[in-house]
N, C-alpha and C positions, 0 to 999 in steps of 0.2 A: 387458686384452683377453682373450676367453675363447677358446680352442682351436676348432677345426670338429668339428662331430661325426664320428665317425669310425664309418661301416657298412661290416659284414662278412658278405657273402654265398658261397655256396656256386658253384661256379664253375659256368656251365651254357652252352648258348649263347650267350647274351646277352652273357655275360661273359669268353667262350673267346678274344676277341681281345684285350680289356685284358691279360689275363693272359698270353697270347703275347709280350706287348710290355713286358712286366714281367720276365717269365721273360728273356726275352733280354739286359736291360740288368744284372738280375743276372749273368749267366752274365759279361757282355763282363766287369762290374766286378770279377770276381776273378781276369779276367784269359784267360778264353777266347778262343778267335779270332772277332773280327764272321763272319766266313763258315762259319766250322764252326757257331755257333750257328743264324746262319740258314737253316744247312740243313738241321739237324734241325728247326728247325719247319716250314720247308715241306716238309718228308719224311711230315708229318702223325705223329712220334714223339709229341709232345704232344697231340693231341686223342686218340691211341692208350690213352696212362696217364690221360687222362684218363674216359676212360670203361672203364674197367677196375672192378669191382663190389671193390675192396678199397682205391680209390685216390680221395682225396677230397679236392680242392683246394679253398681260400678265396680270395676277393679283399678286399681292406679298401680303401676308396674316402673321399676326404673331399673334399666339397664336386662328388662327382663323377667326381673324378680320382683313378686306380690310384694307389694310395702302397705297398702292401705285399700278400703274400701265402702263403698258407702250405701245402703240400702234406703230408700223410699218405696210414700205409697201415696195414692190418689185416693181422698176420698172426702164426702164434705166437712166442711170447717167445724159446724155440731151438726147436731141428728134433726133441728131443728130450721137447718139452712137446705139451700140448694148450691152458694156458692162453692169449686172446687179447691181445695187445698193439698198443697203436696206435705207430707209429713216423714221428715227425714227421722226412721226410727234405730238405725243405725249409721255413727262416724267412727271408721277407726283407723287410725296409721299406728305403725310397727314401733316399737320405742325409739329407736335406733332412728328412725325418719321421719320423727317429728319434730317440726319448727324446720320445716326444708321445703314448707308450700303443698306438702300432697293435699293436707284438707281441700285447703283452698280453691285446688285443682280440681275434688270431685267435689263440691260446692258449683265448680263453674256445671261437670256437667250436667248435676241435679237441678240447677237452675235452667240449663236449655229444656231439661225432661219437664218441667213445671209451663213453660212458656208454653214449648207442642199439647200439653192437654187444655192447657184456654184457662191454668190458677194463677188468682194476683196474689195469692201468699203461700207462704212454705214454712212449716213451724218445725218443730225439731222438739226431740224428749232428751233431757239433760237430764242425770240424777244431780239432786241437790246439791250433796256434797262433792261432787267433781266439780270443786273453786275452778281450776284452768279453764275448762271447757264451757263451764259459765262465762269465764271473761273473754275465753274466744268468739263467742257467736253475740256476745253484746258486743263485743266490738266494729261484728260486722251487721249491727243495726237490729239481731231479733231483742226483742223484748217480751218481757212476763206477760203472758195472758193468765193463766191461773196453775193452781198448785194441783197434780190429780195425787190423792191419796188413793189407798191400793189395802185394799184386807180380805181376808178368805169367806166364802160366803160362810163356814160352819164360823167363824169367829163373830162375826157381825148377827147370825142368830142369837148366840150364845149372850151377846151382848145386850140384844133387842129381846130378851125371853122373861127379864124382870117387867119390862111392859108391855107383855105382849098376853092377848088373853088364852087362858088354857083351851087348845082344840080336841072337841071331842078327840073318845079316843079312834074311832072307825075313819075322821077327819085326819088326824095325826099318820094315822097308818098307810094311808092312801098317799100321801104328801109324801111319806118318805119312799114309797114305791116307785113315785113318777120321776124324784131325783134321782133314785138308783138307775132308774131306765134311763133316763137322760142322762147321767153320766155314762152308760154301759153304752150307747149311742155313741159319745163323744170320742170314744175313747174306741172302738173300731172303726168310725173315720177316722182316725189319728194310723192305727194299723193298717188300715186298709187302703 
């Protein structure tokens, strides 16, 4: 019995709500909360990145139905280069439809979306412990560039505060105003 064929389109409107409903069941399945997820999509955060001119999502459909999908983004390789790099920051196929080539599939067409912007590389964020998905993409030739560790900026104070020297107090007070404003910033772009 032969496989379904498996199509991969570029995510637009047509396809903005499959992939809404894909995105989320990834998110639940690695363990997000159903309600945080679905409030970022009704918050319109996703159709936001998705029409973002550096942000370029896929959908792979077989027999009609969302099975997988893959988000990139254009931007350069470090903050210290010019060359362009494509950064696959999300892969996911459905449980049921993997090891059936969908990856593979929206690889091929994040690989055409890499060519049309003029990048010779395309890296990808794998968490550590997902072994599979480590051996999938070494398989298909990425290799280790570096580890990016990840902690909260109050953490990393808190940590940095035994050597750090005491700021006036008028210094300290100032400092925590301009993070409040910047976060309070942040956070109605995020609303708004």
């Amino acid at each position: 019995m032969s496989r379904p064929a498996i199509t991969v389109r570029r995510v637009g409107v047509d396809e903005e709500r499959s992939f809404t409903e894909l995105w989320m069941a990834s998110r639940v399945e690695t363990g997000a909360s159903p309600e945080v997820v679905a409030r970022a999509a009704s918050e319109g955060r996703i159709a936001a990145a998705l029409n973002r001119d550096d942000v370029r999502a896929y959908l792979a459909t077989s027999d009609g139905e969302p099975v997988g999908f893959a988000v990139a983004a254009t931007s350069p390789f470090s903050s210290l280069t010019d060359a362009p790099c494509v950064t696959i920051d999300q892969l996911y196929v459905a449980p049921k439809q993997r090891r059936h080539g969908v990856a593979r599939q929206l690889l091929g067409a994040v690989t055409l979306y890499a060519d049309s912007r003029g990048c010779e590389q395309i890296g990808t964020n794998v968490p550590a412990q997902h072994r599979d998905a480590n051996r999938f993409f070494a398989r298909l030739g990425f290799s280790s560039q570096v580890v990016r560790r990840i902690t909260t900026v109050a953490a990393l104070r808190r940590r940095l505060g035994a050597d750090e020297p005491r700021h006036h107090s008028l210094e300290a007070l100032l400092h925590r105003r301009r993070s409040l404003r910047a976060k309070s910033t942040a956070s109605s772009r995020l609303a708004g």
